[in-house]
C-alpha positions in Angstrom: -18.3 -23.0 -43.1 -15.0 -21.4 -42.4 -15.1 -17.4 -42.6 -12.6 -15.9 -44.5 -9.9 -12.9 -43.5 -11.5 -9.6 -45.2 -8.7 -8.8 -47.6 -8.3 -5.2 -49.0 -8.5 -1.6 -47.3 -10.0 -1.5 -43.7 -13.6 -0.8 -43.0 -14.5 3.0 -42.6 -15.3 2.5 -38.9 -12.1 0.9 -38.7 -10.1 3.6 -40.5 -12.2 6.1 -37.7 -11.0 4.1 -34.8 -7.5 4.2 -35.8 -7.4 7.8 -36.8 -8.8 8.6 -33.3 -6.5 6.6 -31.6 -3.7 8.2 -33.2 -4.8 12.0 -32.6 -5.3 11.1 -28.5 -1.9 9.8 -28.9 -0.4 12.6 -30.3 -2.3 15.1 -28.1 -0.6 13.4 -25.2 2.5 13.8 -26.5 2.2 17.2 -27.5 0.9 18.0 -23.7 4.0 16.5 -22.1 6.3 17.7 -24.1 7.4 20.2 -22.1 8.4 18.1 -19.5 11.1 17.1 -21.4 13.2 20.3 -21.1 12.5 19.9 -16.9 15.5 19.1 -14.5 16.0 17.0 -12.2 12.9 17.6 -9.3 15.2 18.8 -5.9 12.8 16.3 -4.1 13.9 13.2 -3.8 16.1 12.8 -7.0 19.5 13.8 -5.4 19.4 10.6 -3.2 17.6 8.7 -5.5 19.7 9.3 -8.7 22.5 12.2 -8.5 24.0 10.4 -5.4 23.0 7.0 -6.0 25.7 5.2 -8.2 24.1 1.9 -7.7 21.3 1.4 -10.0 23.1 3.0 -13.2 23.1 0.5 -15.5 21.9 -3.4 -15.9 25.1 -5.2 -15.3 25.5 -8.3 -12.5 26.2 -5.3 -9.5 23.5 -3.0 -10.3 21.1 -6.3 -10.7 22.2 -7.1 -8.0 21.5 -4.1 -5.5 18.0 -3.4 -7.7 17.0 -7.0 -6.4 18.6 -6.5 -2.6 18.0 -3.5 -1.1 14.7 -1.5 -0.1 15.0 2.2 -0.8 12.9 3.5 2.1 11.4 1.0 3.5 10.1 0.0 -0.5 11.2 -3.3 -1.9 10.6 -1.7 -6.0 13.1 -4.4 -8.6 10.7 -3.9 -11.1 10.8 0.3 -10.9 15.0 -0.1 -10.2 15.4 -1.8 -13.9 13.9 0.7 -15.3 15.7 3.0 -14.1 18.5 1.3 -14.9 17.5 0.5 -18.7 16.8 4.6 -18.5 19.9 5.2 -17.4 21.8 2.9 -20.1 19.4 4.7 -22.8 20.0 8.7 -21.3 22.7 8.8 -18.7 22.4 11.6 -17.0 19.7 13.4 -18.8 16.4 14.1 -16.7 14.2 14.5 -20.0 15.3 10.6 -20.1 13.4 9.7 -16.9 10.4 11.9 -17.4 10.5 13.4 -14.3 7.8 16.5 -13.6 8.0 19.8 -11.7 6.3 19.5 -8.5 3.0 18.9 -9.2 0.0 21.2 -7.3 -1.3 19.7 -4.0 2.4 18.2 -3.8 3.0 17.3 -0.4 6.6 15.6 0.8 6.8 12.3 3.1 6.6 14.0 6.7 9.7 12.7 8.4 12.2 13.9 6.0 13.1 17.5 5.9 15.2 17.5 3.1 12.2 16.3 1.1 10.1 19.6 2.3 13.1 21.8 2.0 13.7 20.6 -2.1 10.0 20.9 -2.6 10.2 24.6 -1.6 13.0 25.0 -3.6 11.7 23.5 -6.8 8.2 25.8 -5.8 10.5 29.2 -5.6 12.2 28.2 -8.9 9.5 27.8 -11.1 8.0 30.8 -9.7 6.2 30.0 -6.9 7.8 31.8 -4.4 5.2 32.7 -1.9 3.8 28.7 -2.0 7.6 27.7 -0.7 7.5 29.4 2.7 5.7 26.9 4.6 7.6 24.0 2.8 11.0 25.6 3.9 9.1 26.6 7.7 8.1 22.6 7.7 11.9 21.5 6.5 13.1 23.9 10.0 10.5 22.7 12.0 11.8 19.1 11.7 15.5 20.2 12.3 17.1 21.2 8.7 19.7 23.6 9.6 20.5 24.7 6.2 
């Protein structure tokens, strides 16, 4: 015998599930929402997206490059479009890409002294001042002369 579709207002446990759902949904939101009034992270983002002209947008060019060319040493299309759809939706706007402060326990690739020089930088300006020193003694140690 074929069962029939319940019909009518959903089952209490249902209703439970759904209410649930929706408060852990909104209690994420709520936690990274002040992320959204962040800057761009003075890591990696001037190469990658201040500098970089090439993935800012989704037409035959920028498809072109996202599908062509490894970004240190990283073949990443997939991360590249949406970037690109990020950047058709919020131009220029960092709250657009959801980047994050430097997170605690943060640590830079080792080979690029920019990367540890920004990182101290971003540390200093959110108040972290005395965690930056070693990040801008490890950015001279590998030859920044800034």
């Amino acid at each position: 015998m074929a069962r029939r579709a319940p019909t009518g207002p959903p089952a209490p446990r249902r209703l439970l599930d759904w209410v649930l759902t929706l408060a852990i949904a909104q209690l994420a939101f709520v936690a990274f929402l002040p992320a959204l009034g962040a800057d761009w992270v003075l890591w990696d983002d001037d190469k990658n997206f201040q500098q970089n002209l090439h993935y800012r947008g989704l037409g035959p060019e920028q498809l072109r490059w996202m599908f062509t060319t490894p970004i240190k040493g990283q073949y990443v299309p997939v991360t590249w479009l949406t970037l690109g759809f990020d950047h058709v939706l919020w131009g220029m706007n960092p709250a657009g890409y959801g980047d994050r402060p430097l997170p605690q326990g943060a640590r830079p690739e080792p080979e690029y002294p920019d990367a540890w020089h920004n990182a101290g930088v971003v540390l200093e300006k959110t108040g972290r001042k005395a965690e930056a020193q070693p990040y801008y003694a490890r950015a001279r140690a590998l030859g920044l002369t800034r």
